[in-house]
ROSE-4610 file (N, C-alpha, C; in Angstrom, 1 decimal, always signed):
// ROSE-4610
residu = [X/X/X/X/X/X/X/X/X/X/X/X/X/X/X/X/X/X/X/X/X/X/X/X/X/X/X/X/X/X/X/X/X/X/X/X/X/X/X/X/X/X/X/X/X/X/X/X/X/X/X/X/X/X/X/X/X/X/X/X/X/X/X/X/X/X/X/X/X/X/X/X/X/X/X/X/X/X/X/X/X/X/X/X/X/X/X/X/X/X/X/X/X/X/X/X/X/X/X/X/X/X/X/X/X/X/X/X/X/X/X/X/X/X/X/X/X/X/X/X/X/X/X/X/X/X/X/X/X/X/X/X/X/X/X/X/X/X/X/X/X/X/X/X/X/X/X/X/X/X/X/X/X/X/X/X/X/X/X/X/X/X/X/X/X/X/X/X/X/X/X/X/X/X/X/X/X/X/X/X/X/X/X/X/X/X/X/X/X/X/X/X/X/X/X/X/X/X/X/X/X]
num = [1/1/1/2/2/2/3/3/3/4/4/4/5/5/5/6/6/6/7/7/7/8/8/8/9/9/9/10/10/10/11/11/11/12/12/12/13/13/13/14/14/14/15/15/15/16/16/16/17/17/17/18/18/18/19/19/19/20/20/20/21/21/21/22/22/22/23/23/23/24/24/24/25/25/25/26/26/26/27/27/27/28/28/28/29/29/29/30/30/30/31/31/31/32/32/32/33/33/33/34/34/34/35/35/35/36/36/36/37/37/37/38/38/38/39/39/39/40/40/40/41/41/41/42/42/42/43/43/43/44/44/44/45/45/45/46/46/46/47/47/47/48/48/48/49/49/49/50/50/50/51/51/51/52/52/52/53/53/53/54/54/54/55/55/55/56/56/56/57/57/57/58/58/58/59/59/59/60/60/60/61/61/61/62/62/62/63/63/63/64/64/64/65/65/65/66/66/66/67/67/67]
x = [+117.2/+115.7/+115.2/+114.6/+114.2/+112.4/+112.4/+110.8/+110.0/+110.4/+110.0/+110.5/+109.9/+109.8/+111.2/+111.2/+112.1/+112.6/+114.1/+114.8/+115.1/+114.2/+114.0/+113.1/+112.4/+111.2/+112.0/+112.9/+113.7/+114.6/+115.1/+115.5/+114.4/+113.4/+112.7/+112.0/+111.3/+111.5/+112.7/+113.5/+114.7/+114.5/+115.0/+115.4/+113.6/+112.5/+111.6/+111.2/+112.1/+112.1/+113.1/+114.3/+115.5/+115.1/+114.3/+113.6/+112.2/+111.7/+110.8/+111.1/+112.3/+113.4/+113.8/+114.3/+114.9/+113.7/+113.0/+112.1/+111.2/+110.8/+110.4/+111.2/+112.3/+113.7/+113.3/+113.7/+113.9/+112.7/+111.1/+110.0/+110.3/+111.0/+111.2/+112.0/+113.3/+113.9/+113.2/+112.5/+111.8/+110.8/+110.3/+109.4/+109.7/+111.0/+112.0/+112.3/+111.2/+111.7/+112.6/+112.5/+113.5/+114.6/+115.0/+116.6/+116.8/+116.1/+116.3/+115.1/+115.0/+114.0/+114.8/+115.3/+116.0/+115.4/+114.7/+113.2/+114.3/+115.1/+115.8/+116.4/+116.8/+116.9/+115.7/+114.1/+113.3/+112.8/+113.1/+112.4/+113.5/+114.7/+115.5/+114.9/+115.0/+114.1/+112.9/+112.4/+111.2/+111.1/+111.7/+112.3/+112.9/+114.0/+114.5/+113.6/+112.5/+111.6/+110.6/+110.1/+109.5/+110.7/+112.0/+112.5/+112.8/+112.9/+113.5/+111.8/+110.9/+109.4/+109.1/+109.8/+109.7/+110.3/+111.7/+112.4/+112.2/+111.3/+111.0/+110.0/+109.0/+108.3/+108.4/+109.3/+110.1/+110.2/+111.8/+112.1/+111.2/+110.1/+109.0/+108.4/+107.8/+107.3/+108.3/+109.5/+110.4/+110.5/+110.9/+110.7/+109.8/+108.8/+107.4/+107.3/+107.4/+107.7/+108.8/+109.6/+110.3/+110.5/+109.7/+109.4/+108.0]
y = [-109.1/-109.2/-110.5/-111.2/-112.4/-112.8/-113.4/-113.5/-114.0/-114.9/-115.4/-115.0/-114.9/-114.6/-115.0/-116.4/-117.3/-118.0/-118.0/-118.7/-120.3/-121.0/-121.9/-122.6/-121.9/-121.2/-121.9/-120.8/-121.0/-122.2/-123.4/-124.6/-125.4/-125.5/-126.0/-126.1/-124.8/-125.0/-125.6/-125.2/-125.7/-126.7/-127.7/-129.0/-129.6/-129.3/-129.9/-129.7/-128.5/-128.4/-129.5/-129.8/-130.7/-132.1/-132.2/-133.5/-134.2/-132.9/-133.6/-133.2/-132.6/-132.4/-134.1/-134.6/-135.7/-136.9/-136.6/-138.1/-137.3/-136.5/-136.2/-137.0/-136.8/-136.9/-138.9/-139.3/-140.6/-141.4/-140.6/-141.6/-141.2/-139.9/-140.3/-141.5/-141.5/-142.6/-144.0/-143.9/-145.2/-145.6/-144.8/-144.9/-145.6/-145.3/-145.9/-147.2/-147.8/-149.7/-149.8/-149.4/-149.8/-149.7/-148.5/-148.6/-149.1/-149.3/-150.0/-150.9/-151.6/-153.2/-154.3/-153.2/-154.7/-154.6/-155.2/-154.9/-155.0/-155.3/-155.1/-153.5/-153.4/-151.4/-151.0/-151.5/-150.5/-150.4/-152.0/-151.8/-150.9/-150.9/-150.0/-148.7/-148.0/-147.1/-146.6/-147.4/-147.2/-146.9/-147.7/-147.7/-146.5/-145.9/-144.6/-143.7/-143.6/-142.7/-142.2/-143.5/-143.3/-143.2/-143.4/-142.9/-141.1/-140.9/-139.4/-138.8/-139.1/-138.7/-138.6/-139.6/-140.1/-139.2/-139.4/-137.6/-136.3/-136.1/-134.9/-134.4/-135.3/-135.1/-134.7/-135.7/-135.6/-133.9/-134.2/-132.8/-131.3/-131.8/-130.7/-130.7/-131.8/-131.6/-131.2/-131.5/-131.0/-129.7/-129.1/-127.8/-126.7/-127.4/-126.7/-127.0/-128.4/-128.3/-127.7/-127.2/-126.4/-124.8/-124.2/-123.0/-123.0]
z = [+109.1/+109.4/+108.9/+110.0/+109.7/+109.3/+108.7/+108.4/+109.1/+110.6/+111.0/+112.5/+113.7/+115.2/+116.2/+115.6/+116.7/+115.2/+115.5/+115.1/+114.4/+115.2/+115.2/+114.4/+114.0/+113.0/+111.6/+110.9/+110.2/+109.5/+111.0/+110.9/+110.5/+110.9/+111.3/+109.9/+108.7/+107.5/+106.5/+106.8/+106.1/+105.9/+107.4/+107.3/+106.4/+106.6/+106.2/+104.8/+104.4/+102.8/+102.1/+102.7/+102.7/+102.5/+103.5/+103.6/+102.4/+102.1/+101.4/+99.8/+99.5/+98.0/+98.1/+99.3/+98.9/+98.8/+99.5/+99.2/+97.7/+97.2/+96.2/+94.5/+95.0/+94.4/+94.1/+95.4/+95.6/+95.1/+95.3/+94.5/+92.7/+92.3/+90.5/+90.7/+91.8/+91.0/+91.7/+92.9/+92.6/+91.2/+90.9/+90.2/+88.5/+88.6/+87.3/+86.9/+86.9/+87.1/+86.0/+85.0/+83.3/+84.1/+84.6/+85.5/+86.7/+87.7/+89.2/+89.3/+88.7/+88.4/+89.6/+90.8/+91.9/+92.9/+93.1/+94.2/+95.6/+95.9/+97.0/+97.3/+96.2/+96.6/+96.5/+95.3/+95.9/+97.2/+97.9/+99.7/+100.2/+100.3/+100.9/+100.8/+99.9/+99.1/+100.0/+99.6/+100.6/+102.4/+102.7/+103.9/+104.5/+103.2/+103.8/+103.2/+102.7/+102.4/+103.9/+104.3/+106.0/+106.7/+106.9/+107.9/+107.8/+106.7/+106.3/+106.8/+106.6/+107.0/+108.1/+109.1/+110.0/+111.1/+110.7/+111.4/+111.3/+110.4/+109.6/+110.8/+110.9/+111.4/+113.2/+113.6/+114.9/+115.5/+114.2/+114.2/+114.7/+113.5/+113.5/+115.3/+115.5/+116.7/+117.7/+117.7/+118.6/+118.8/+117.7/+117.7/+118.3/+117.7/+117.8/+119.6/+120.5/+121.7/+122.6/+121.6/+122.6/+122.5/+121.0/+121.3/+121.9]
């Protein structure tokens, strides 16, 4: 028994729970200058924070377009 209609439903939370654990995750440890004070990983950092955002969102719309 599912909690949700369509299946896709389901992925569709997951992966967006998935996604926003890791960038949650990734701004503590940006946020850590005493330990990663190398401004060249914090732009990486950053960068893969809007990309992970960035698919998330994708994702989401995709979904939602094709149920």
């Amino acid at each position: 028994m599912e909690p949700f209609e369509h299946k896709f439903e389901n992925y569709k939370i997951i992966a967006t729970e998935i996604s926003v654990s890791f960038n949650t995750f990734s701004f503590i440890v940006y946020s850590e200058n005493e330990i990663f004070n190398n401004s060249d990983f914090s732009n990486k950092l950053g960068w893969l924070n809007i990309l992970i955002f960035s698919i998330s969102l994708t994702f989401s719309l995709a979904l939602d377009s094709y149920s």
